[in-house]
LOVO-945963 format. One line per field, with one value per residue: residue in one letter; x, y negated, z of N, C-alpha, C in turn. Coordinates in nm, 3 decimals. Layout:
BEGIN
code <- (A  ...)
n_px <- (X  ...)
n_py <- (Y  ...)
n_pz <- (Z  ...)
ca_px <- (X  ...)
ca_py <- (Y  ...)
ca_pz <- (Z  ...)
c_px <- (X  ...)
c_py <- (Y  ...)
c_pz <- (Z  ...)
END
This chain:
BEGIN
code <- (X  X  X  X  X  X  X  X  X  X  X  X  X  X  X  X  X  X  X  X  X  X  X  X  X  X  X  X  X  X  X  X  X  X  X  X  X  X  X  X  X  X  X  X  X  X  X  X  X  X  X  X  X  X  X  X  X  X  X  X  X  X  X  X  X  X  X  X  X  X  X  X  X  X  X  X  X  X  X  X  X  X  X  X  X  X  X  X  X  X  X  X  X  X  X  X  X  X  X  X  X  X  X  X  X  X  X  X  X  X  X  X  X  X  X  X  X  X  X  X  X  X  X  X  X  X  X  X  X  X  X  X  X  X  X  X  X  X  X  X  X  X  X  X  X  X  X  X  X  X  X  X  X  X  X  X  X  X  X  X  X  X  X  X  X  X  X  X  X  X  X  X  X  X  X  X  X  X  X  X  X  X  X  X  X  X  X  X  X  X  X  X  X  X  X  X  X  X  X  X  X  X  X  X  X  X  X  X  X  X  X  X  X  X  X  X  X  X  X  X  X  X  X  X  X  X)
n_px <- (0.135  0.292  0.140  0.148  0.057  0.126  -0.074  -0.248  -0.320  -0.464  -0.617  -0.829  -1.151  -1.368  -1.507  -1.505  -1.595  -1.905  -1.916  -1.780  -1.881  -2.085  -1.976  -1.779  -1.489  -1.198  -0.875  -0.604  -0.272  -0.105  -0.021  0.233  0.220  0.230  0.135  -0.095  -0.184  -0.138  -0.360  -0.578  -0.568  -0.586  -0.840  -1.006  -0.994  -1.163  -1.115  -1.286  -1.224  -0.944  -1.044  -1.220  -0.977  -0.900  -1.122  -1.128  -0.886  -0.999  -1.201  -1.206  -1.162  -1.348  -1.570  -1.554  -1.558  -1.864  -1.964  -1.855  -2.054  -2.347  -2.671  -2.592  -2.723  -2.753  -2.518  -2.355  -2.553  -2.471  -2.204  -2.198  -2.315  -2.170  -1.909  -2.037  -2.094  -1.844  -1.711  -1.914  -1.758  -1.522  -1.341  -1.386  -1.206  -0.912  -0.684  -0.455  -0.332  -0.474  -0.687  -0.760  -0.783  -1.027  -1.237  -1.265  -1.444  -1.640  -1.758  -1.824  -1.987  -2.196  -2.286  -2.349  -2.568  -2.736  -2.894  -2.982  -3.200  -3.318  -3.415  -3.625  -3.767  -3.868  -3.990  -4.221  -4.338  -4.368  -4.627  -4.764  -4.830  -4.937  -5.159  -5.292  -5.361  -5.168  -4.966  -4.639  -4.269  -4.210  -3.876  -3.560  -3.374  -3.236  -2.954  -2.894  -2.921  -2.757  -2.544  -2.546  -2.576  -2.305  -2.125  -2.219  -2.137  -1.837  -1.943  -2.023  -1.811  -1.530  -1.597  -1.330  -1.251  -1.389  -1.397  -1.096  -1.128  -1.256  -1.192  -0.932  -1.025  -1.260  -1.195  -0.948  -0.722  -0.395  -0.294  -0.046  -0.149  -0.382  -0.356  -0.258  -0.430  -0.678  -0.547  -0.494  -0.230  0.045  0.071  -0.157  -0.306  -0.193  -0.229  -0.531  -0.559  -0.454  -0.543  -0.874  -0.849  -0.822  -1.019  -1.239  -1.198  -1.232  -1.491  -1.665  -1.538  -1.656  -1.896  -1.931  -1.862  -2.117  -2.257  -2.206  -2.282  -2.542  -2.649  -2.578  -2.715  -2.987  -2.947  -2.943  -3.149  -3.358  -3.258  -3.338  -3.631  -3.629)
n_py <- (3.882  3.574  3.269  2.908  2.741  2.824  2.963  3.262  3.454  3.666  3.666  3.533  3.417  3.548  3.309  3.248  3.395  3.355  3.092  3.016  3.135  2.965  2.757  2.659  2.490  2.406  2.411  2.182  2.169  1.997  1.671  1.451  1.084  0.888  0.987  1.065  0.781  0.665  0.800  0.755  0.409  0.476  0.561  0.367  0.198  0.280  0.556  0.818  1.100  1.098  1.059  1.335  1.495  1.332  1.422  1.713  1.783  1.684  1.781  2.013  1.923  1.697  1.874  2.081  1.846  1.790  2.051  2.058  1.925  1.875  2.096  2.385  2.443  2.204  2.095  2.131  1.941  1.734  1.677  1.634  1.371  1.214  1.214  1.052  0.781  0.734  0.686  0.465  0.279  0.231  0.031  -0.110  -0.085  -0.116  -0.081  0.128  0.343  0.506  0.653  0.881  0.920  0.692  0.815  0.992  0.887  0.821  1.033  1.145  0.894  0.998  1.216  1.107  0.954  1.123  1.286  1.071  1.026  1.234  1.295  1.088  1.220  1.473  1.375  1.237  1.472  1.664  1.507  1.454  1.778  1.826  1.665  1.810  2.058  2.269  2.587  2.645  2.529  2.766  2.982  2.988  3.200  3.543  3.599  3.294  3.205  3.367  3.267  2.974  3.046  3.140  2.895  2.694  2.777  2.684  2.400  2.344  2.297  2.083  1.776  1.648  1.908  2.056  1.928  1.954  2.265  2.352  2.271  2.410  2.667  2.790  2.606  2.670  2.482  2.415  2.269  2.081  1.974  1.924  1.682  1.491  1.475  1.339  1.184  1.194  1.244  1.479  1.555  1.552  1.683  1.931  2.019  1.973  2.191  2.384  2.389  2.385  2.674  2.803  2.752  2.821  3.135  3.225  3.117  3.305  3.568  3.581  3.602  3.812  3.989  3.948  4.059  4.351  4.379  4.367  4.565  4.758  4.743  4.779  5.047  5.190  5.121  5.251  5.561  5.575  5.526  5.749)
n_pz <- (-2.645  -2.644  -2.608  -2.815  -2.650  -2.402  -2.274  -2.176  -2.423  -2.460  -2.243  -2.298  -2.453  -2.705  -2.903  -3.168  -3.399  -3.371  -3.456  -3.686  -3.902  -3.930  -4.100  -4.382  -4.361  -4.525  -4.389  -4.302  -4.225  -3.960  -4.013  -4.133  -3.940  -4.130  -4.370  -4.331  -4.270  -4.507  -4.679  -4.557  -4.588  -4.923  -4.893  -4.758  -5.008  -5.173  -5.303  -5.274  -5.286  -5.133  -4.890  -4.874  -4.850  -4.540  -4.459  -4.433  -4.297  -4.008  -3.992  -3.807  -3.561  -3.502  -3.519  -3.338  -3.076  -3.100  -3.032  -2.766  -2.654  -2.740  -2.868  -2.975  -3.259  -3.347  -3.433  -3.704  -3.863  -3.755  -3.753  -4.060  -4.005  -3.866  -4.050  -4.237  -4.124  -4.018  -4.282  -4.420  -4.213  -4.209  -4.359  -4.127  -3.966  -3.737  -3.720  -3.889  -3.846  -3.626  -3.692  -3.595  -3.293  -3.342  -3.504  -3.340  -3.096  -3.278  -3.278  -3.044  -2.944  -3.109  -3.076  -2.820  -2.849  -2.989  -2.766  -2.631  -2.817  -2.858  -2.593  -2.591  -2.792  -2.696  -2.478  -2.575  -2.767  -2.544  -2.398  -2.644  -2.646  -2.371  -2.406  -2.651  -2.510  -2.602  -2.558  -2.470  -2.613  -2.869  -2.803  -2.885  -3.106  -3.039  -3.094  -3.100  -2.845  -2.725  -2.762  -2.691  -2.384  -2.395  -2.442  -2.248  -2.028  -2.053  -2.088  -1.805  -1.703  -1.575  -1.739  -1.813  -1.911  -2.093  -2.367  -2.445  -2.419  -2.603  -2.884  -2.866  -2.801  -2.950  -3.204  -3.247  -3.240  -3.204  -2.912  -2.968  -3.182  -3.101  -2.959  -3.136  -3.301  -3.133  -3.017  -2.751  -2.457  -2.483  -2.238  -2.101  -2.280  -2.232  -1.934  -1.893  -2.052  -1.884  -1.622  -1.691  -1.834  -1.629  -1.445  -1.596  -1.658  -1.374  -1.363  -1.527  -1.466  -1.206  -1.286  -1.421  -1.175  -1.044  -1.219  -1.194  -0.944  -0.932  -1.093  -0.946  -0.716  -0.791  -0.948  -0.716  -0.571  -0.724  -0.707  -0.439  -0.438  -0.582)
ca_px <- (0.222  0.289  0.064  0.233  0.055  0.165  -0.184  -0.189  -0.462  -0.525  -0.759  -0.931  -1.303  -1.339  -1.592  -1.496  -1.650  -2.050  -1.860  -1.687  -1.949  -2.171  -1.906  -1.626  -1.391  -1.056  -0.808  -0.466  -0.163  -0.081  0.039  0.276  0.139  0.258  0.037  -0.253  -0.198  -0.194  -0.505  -0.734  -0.551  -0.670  -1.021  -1.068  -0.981  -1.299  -1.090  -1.325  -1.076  -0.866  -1.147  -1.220  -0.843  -0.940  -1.227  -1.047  -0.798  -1.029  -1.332  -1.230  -1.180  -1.508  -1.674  -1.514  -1.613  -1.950  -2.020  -1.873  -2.171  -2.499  -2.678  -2.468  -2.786  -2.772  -2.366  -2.331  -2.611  -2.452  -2.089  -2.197  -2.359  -1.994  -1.815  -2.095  -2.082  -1.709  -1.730  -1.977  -1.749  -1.424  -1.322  -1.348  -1.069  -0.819  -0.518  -0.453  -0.281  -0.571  -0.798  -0.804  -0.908  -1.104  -1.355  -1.306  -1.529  -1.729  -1.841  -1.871  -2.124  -2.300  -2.381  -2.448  -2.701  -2.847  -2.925  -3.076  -3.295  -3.384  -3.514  -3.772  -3.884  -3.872  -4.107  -4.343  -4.390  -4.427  -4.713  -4.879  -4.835  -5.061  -5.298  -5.388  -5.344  -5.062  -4.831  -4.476  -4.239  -4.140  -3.808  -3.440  -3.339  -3.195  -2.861  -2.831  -2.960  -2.632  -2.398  -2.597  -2.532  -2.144  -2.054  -2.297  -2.013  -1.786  -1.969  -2.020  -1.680  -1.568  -1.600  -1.183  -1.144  -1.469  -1.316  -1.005  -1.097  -1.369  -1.094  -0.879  -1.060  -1.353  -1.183  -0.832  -0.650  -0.288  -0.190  -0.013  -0.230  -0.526  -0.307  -0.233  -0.580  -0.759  -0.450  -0.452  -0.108  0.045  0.082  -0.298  -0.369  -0.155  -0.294  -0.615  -0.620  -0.401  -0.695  -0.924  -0.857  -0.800  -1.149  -1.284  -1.129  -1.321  -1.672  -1.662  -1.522  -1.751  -2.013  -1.932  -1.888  -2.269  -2.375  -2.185  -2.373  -2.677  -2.646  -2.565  -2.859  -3.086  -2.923  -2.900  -3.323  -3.389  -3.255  -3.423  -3.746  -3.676)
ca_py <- (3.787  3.424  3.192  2.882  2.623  2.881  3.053  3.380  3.464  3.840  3.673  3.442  3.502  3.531  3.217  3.213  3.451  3.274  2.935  3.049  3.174  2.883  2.647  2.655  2.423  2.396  2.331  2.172  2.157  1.828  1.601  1.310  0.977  0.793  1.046  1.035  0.636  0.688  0.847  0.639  0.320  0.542  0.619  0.235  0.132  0.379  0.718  0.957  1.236  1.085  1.090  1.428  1.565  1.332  1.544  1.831  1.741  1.640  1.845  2.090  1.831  1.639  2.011  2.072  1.776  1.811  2.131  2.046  1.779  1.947  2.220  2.508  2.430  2.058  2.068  2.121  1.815  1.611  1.676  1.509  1.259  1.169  1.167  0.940  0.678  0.715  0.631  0.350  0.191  0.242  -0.145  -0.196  -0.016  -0.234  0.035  0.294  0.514  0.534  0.720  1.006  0.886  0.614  0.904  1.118  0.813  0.780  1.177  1.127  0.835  1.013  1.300  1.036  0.885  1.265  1.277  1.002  1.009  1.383  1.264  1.021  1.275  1.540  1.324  1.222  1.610  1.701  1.419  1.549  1.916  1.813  1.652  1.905  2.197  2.369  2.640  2.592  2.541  2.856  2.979  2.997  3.339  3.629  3.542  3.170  3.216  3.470  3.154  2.888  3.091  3.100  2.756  2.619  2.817  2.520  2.282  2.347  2.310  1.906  1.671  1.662  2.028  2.084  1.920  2.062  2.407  2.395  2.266  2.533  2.837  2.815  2.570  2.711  2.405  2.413  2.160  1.950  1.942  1.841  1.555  1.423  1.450  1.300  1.041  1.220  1.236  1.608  1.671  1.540  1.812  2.102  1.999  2.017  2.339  2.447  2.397  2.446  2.819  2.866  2.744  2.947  3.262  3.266  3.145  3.452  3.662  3.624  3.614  3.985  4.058  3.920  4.107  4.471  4.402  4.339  4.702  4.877  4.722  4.866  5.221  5.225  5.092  5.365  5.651  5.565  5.538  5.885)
ca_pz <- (-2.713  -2.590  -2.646  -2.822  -2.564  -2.260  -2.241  -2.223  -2.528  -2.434  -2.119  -2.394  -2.478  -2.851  -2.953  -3.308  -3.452  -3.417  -3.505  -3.812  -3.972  -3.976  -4.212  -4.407  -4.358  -4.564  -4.302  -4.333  -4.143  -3.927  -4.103  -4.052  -3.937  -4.278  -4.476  -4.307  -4.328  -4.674  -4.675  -4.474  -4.714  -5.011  -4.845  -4.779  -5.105  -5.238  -5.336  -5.254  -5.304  -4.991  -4.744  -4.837  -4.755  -4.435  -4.402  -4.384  -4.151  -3.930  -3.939  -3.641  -3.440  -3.486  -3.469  -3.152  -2.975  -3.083  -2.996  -2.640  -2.603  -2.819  -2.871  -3.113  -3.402  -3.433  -3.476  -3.836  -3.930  -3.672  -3.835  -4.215  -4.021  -3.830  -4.129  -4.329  -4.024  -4.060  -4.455  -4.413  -4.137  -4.267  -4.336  -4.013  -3.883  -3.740  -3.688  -3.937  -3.780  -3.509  -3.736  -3.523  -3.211  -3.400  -3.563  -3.201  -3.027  -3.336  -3.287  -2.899  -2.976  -3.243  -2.947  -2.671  -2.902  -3.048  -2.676  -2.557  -2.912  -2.781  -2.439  -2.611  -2.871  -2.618  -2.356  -2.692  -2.750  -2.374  -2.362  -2.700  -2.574  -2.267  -2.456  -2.726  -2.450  -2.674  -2.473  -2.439  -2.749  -2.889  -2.756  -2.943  -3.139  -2.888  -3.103  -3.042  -2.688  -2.628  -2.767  -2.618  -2.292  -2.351  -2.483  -2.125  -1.937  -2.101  -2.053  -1.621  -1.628  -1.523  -1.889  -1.842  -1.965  -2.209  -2.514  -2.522  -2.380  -2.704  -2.953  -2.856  -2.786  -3.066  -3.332  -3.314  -3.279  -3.115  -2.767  -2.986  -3.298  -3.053  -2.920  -3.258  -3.357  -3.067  -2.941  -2.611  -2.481  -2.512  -2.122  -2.045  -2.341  -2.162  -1.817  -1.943  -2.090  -1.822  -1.535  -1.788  -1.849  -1.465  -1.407  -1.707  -1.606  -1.278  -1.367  -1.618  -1.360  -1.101  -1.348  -1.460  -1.056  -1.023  -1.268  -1.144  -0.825  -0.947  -1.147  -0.837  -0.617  -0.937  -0.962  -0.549  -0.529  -0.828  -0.642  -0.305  -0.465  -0.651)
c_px <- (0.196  0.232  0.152  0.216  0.073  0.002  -0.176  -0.333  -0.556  -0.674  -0.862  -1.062  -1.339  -1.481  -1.607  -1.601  -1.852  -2.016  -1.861  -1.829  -2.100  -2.114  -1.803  -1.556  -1.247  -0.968  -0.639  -0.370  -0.117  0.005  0.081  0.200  0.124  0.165  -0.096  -0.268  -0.229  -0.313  -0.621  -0.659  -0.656  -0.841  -1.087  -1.058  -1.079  -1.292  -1.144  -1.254  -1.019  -0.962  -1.167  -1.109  -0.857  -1.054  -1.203  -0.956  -0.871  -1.187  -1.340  -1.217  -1.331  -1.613  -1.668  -1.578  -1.768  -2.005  -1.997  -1.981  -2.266  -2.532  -2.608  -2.605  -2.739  -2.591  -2.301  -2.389  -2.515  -2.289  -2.090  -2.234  -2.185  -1.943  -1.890  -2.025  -1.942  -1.701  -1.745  -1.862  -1.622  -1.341  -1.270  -1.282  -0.987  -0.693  -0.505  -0.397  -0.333  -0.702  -0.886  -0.909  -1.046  -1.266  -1.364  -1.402  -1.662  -1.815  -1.858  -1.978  -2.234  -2.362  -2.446  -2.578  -2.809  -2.889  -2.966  -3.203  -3.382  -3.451  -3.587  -3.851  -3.951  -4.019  -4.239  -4.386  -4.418  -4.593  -4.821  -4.923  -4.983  -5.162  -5.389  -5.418  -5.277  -5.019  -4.695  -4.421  -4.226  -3.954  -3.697  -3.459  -3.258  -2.998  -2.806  -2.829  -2.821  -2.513  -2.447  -2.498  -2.386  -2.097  -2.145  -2.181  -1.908  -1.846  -2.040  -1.937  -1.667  -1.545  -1.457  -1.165  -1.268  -1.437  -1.233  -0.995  -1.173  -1.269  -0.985  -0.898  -1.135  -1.241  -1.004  -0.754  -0.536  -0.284  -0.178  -0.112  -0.394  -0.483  -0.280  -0.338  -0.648  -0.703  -0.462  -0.320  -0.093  0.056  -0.055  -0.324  -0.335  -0.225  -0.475  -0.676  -0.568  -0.507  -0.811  -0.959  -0.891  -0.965  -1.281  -1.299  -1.240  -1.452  -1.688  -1.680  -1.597  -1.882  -2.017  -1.934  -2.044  -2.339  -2.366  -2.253  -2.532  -2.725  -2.644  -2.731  -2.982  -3.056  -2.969  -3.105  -3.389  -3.375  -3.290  -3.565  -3.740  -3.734)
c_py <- (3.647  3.344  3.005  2.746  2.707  2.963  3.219  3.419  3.596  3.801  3.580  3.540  3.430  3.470  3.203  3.234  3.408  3.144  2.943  3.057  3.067  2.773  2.676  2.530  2.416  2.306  2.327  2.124  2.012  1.804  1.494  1.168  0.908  0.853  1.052  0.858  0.592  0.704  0.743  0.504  0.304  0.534  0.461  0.166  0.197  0.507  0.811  1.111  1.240  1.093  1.214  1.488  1.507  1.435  1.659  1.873  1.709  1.715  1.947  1.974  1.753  1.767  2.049  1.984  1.728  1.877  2.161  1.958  1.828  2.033  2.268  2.460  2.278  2.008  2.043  1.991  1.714  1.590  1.587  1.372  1.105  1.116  1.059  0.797  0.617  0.598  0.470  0.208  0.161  0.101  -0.180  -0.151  -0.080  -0.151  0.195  0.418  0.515  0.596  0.830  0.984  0.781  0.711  1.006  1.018  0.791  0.949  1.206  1.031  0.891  1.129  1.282  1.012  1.033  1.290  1.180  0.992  1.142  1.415  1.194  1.068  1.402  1.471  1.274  1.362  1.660  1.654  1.461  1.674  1.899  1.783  1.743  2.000  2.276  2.406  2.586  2.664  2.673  2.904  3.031  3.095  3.404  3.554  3.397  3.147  3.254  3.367  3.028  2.897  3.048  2.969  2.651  2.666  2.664  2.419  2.239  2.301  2.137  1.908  1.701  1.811  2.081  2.078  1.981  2.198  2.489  2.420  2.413  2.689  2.863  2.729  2.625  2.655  2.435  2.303  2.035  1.870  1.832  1.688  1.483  1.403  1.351  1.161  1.083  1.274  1.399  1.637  1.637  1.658  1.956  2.075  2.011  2.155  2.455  2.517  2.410  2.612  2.868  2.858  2.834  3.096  3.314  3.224  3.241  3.553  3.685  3.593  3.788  4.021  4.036  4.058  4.292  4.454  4.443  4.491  4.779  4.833  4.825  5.000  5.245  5.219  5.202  5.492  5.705  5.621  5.710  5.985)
c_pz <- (-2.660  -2.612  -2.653  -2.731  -2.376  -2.204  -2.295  -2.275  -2.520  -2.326  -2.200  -2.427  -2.645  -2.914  -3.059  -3.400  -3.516  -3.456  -3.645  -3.927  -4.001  -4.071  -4.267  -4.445  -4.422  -4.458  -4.335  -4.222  -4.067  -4.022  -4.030  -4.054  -4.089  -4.353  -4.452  -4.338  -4.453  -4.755  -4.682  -4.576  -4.846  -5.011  -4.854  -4.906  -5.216  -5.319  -5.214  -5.247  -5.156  -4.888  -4.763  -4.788  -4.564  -4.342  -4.354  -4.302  -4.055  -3.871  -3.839  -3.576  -3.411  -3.454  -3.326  -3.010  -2.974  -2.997  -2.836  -2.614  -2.670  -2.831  -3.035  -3.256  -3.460  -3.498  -3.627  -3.906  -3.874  -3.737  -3.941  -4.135  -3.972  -3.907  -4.218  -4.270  -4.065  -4.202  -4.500  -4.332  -4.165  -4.262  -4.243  -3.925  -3.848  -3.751  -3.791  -3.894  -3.658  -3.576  -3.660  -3.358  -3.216  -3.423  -3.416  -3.140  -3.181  -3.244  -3.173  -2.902  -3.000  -3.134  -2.840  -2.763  -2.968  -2.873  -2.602  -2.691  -2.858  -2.652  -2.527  -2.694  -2.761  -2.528  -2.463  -2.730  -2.656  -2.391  -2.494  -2.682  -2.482  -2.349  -2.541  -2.675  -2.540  -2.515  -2.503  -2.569  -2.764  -2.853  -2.884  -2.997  -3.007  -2.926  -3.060  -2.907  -2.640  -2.640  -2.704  -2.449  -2.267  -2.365  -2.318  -2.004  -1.928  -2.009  -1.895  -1.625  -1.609  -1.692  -1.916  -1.890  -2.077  -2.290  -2.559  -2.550  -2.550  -2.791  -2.960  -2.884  -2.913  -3.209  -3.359  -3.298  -3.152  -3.003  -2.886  -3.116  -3.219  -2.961  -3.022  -3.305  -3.273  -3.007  -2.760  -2.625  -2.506  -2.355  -2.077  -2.123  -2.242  -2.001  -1.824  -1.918  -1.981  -1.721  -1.587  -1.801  -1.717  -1.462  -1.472  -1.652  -1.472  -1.294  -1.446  -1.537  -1.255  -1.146  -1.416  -1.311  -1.015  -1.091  -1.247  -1.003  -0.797  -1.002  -1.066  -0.741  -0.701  -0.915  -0.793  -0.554  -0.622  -0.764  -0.498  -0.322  -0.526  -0.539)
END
């Protein structure tokens, strides 16, 4: 069946499923500019109520462009902290109907900065490590390891097709929905996801041909030795 941004969804690799199950999100339908304006109005004027419907409108998208930039654990903390920041800063919005890409650079910040804070605790644990003679940290679960793995596929790919390919594939969101959300235009979105998938498609692919090679060398060196 057609896919309604021209992808064809049958060659899609099904991300959801370890996503999903770490939040629930109430998600609602785009909405027109005037009502979200409404909103964020509402939200600045200290109805709590209206920031959460913002919340909800907006929380795949901020999940999305996390989880293209961090590791899959810290995504969920790093989410409340987005929308606090948001909250706190609110006021100082100059354009209401720029909410969207307004909170998309807040939640690109909020991952540059969980990464450069993670190099200086990182090199302060290295440096006590040595000193007490500890071994090396303990390593991930086998589960997060196997999504770690896939969502690093992503993020090889160039910066221009990570976001949307995330948005899309794991949070669900339509072409135009992720252009209305983010303020990217709608043919940078389909161009995107267009080269995007293409590029997808084959690091996969010749990551399953690696690994049928690698199976035959094994069976082939197994039956030599027998």
């Amino acid at each position: 069946m057609p896919d309604p941004d021209g992808l064809n969804v049958e060659t899609q690799v099904d991300f959801e499923s370890p996503i999903r199950e770490r939040r629930t999100v109430t998600t609602w339908p785009v909405t027109g500019t005037s009502d979200e304006a409404s909103l964020v109005i509402a939200a600045r004027a200290g109805d709590r109520g209206a920031f959460g419907r913002l919340y909800d409108l907006y929380a795949r998208m901020v999940h999305g462009i996390l989880l293209a930039r961090v590791p899959f654990a810290e995504v969920d903390d790093l989410l409340q902290d987005v929308f606090l920041l948001a909250l706190g800063r609110l006021q100082g919005l100059r354009e209401i109907g720029s909410f969207g890409p307004w909170l998309a650079t807040i939640a690109r910040n909020r991952a540059h900065d969980y990464h450069r804070r993670s190099h200086e605790v990182r090199e302060s644990t290295e440096n006590l490590r040595e000193e007490e003679g500890e071994g090396a940290a303990p390593r991930p679960s086998s589960g997060e390891g196997d999504a770690e793995a896939i969502f690093q596929t992503i993020r090889n790919l160039p910066e221009a097709y990570q976001e949307t390919l995330i948005l899309r594939l794991v949070e669900g969101m339509t072409g135009p929905e992720i252009a209305a959300r983010t303020g990217l235009t709608p043919g940078s979105v389909r161009v995107n996801l267009h080269r995007g998938m293409e590029r997808l498609r084959e690091k996969l692919g010749s990551g399953d041909r690696g690994s049928e090679k690698s199976a035959r060398r094994s069976r082939t060196g197994s039956g030599s030795s027998g």
